[in-house]
N, C-alpha and C positions, 0 to 999 in steps of 0.2 A: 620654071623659076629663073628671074635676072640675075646674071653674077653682077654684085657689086663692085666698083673699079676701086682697089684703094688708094687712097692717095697718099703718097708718102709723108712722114712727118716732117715738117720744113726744119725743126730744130732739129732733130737727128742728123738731118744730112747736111745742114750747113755746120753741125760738130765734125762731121766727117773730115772736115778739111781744118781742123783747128791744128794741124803741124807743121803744113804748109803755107796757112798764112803767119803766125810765128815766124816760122824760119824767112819770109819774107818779108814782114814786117821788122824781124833781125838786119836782113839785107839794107834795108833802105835808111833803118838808122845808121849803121856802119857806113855805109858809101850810096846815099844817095846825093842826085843828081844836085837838088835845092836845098838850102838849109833848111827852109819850111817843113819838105818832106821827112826830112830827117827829126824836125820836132816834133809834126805827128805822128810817124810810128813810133818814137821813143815815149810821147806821151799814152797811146795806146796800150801799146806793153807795158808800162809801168800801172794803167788803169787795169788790167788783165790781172798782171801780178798782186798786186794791191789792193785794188778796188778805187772808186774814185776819191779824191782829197772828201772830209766832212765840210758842210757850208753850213756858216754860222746863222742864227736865226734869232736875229736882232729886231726891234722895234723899230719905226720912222728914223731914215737917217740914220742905221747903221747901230742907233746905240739902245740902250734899255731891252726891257722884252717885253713881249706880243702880247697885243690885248683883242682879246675875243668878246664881242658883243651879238649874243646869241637872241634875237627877237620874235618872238610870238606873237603875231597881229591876227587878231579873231574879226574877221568881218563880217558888221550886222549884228552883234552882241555887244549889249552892254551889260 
């Protein structure tokens, strides 16, 4: 009988490092090198902490709400 190889869980193991990248992530907004960097991990960890901001879901052009137009086309029937 063949041993099967298992293969690790990629979610598992990239959890594995969720203290070190925090605390890195920590690092780079405190005293990174660009301000850019510093927005991203601040944006990240606040997405972490948080979750991400809600996005509104408006109609054409930002305003009214959505209209769904659900079509049934039978071909060859009349």
């Amino acid at each position: 009988m063949a041993k099967t190889k298992r293969v690790p869980d990629l979610r598992s193991l990239a959890r594995g490092y969720t203290d070190v990248c925090i605390k890195t992530l920590g690092g780079i907004a405190k005293e990174g090198t660009s301000e850019q960097a510093r927005i991203s991990a601040s944006a990240l960890l606040l997405e972490r902490g948080y979750g991400k901001p809600a996005q509104p879901v408006t109609g054409e052009d930002g305003e009214g709400s959505i209209e769904i137009v659900i079509r049934h086309i039978l071909e060859g029937k009349k």
